[in-house]
N, C-alpha and C positions, 0 to 999 in steps of 0.2 A: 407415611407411616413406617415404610420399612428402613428406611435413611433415620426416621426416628429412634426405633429399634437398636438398628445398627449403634447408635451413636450413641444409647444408654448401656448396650453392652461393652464398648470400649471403656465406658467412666467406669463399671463396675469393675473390669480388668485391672483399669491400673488402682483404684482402690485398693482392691485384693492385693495385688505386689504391694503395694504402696505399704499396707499392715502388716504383710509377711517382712518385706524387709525389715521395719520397724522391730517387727518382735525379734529377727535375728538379730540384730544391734543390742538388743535388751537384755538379752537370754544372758551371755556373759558374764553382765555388769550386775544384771539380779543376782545371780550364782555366787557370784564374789562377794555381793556385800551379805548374802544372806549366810551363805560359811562361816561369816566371823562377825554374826550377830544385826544387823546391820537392819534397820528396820525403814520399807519403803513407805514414802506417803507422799502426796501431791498439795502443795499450796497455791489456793489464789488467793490471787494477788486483782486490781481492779484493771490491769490490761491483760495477766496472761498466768495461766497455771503453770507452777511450776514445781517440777520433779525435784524430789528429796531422799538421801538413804542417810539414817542417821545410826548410830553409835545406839546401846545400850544404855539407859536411862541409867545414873549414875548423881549419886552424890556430889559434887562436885561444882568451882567456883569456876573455872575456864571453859570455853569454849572455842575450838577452832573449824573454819567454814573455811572447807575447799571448795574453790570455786572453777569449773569448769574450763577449756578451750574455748574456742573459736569451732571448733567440729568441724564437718563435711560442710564450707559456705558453698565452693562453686567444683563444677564437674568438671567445666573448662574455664578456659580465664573469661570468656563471654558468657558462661552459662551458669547461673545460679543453681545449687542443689534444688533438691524438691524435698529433703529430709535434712536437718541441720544436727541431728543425732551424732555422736564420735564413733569413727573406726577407730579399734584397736588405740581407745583415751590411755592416758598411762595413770591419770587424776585419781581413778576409784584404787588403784595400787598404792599411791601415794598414802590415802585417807588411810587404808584397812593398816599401811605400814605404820601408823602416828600412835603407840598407845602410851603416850606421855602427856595427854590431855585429857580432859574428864569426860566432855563430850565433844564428838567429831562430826563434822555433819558434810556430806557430800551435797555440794547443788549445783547441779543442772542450771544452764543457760535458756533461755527462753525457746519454747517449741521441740528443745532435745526430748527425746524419751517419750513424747506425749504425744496424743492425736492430732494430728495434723488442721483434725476436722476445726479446733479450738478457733474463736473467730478472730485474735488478731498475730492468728500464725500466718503471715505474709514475709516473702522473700528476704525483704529492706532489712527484715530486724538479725537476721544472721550473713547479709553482706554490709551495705552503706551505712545503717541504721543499728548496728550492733553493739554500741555504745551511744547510745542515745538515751536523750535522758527518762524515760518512759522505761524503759529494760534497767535502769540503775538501781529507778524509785522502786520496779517491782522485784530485783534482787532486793534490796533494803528489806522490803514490806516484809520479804520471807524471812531475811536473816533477825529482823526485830522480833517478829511470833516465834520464832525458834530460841531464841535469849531469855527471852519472858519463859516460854513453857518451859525452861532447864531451870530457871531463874540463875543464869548464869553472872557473873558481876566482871570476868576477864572476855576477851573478844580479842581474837585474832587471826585475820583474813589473808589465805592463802590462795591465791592466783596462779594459773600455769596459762604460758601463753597469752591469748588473749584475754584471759582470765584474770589474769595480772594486770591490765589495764582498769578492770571491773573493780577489782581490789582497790584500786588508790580512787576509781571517782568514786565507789560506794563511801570510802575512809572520809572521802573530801567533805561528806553531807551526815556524818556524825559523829557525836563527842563523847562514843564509848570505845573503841578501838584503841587497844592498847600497841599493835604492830601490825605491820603490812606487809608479809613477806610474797616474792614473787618468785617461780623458778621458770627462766627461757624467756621473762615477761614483754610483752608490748608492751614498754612505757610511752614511747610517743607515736602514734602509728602514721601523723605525717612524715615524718624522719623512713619510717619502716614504708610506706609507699612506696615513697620517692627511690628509696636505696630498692626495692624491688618491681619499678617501672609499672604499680600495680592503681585501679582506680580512686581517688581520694574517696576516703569515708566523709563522707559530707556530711551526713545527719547522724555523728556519731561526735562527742565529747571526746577532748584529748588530755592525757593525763597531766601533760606541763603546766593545763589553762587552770589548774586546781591548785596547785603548790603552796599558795598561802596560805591555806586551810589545813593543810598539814606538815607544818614545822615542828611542832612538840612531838608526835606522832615517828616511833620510832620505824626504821625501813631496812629488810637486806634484803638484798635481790640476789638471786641466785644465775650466772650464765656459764654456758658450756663457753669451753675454749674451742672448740670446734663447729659453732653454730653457727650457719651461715643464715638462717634464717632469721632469728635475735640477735647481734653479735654482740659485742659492748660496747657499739657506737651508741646504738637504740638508748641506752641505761645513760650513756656521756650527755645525750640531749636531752634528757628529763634533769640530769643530776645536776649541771648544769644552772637551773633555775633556784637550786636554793643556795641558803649563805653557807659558806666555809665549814663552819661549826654545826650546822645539822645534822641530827642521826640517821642517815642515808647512805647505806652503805652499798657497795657490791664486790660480790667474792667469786671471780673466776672459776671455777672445777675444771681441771688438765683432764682434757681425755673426754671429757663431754659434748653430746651435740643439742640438736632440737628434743632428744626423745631418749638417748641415752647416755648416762646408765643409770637415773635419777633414780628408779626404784630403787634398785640395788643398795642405792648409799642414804637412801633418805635417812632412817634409821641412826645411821651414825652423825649425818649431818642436824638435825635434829638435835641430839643429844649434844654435839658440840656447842648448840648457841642456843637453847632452850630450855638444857634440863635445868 
């Protein structure tokens, strides 16, 4: 009985931290989107609920969905996070920075932001399994109830990081996406292993294996000249797979790395290829 004890006070200990830290990860990202209107809600989806801050209900035909990192996957290179939530994301800045669109909607990767307690918040789905096709179909599920409820008719999907991989297989499994823009993106995360001596994603979809499905589907990728993490090798082995004449582009930024100065210039970059 007492070893029992013991051992139910321990689970409720790290519970406890477990929510605290949660909510400190949160606290930020709520603040942010809620200073400039930004309104939270949570969708499920039939594997996994997922966090949403959306724009001010507006008039309007376009819609753009920024889509998440990769977050906190592992603590050490052996050791899986126990929280896949963003440090200090630069994503929710990006969004609040876009007001050249009608409705903007921030979403959350599978198990960020949300109870952990959720039954298929498991490890696999923010390290191996992080683009698998279960986490695509249930970004899809949200991003389609989110189109509908705006009654949006433009769709354009914006990925940072790993998030950028999510962008092109989500793209790959529908025929309303008008672009695909990605900044620092994973486009092949074989390539990006290999180049960082890191575990293959095995039960995760690669964005080269999808390319025929989005030929007409216009792309610019966005990479630091500085990024040792993404560099533009990453962007040469996706780019690679299509023909010559594809609208697939990618455009350097001098002075850029994994993280900055992307807010800073979103703003302008935006307006240079989208106003």
């Amino acid at each position: 009985m007492r070893i029992l004890l013991m051992v139910i006070a321990c689970l409720w200990l790290l519970t406890s931290c477990a929510s605290q830290e949660l909510a400190e990860r949160t606290q930020p990202v709520a603040s942010l989107f809620s200073q400039h209107g930004f309104v939270q809600r949570d969708i499920s989806t039939p594997d996994f609920t997922l966090r949403v801050w959306q724009s001010p209900a507006v008039d309007a035909k376009d819609m753009r969905v920024y889509i998440e990192g990769d977050g906190l996957s592992w603590i050490t290179r052996y050791q899986p996070a126990l929280n896949p939530t963003p440090l200090n994301s630069i994503v929710p800045f990006l969004a609040v920075k876009d007001t050249l669109a009608g409705n903007v909607v921030y979403l959350a990767r599978p198990c960020q932001y949300v109870s952990l307690a959720e039954p298929d918040c498991r490890s696999v789905y923010w390290t191996h399994a992080r683009f698998s096709p279960e986490v695509v179909s249930a970004m899809n599920a949200a991003v389609t109830r989110l189109k509908q409820e705006a009654h949006a008719e433009h769709l354009m999907l914006i990925g940072y990081s790993g998030g950028g991989a999510l962008a092109v297989l989500m793209a790959a499994q529908r025929q309303d996406v008008d672009a695909i823009v990605t900044v620092a993106g994973n486009l092949d995360h074989r390539v990006w292993t290999d180049l960082h001596h890191l575990s293959p994603l095995h039960d995760s979809m690669n964005p080269p294996d999808v390319w025929q499905k989005l030929q007409g589907v216009r792309q610019l990728h966005f990479v630091g000249e500085l990024d040792q993490n993404m560099p533009p090798s990453i962007y040469w082995a996706y780019r690679t797979f299509f023909p010559a004449q594809a609208d697939v582009q990618m455009q350097v930024i001098k002075g850029f790395d994994h993280k900055c100065c992307w807010v800073e210039r979103w703003p302008q970059l935006l307006r240079e290829h989208f106003n």
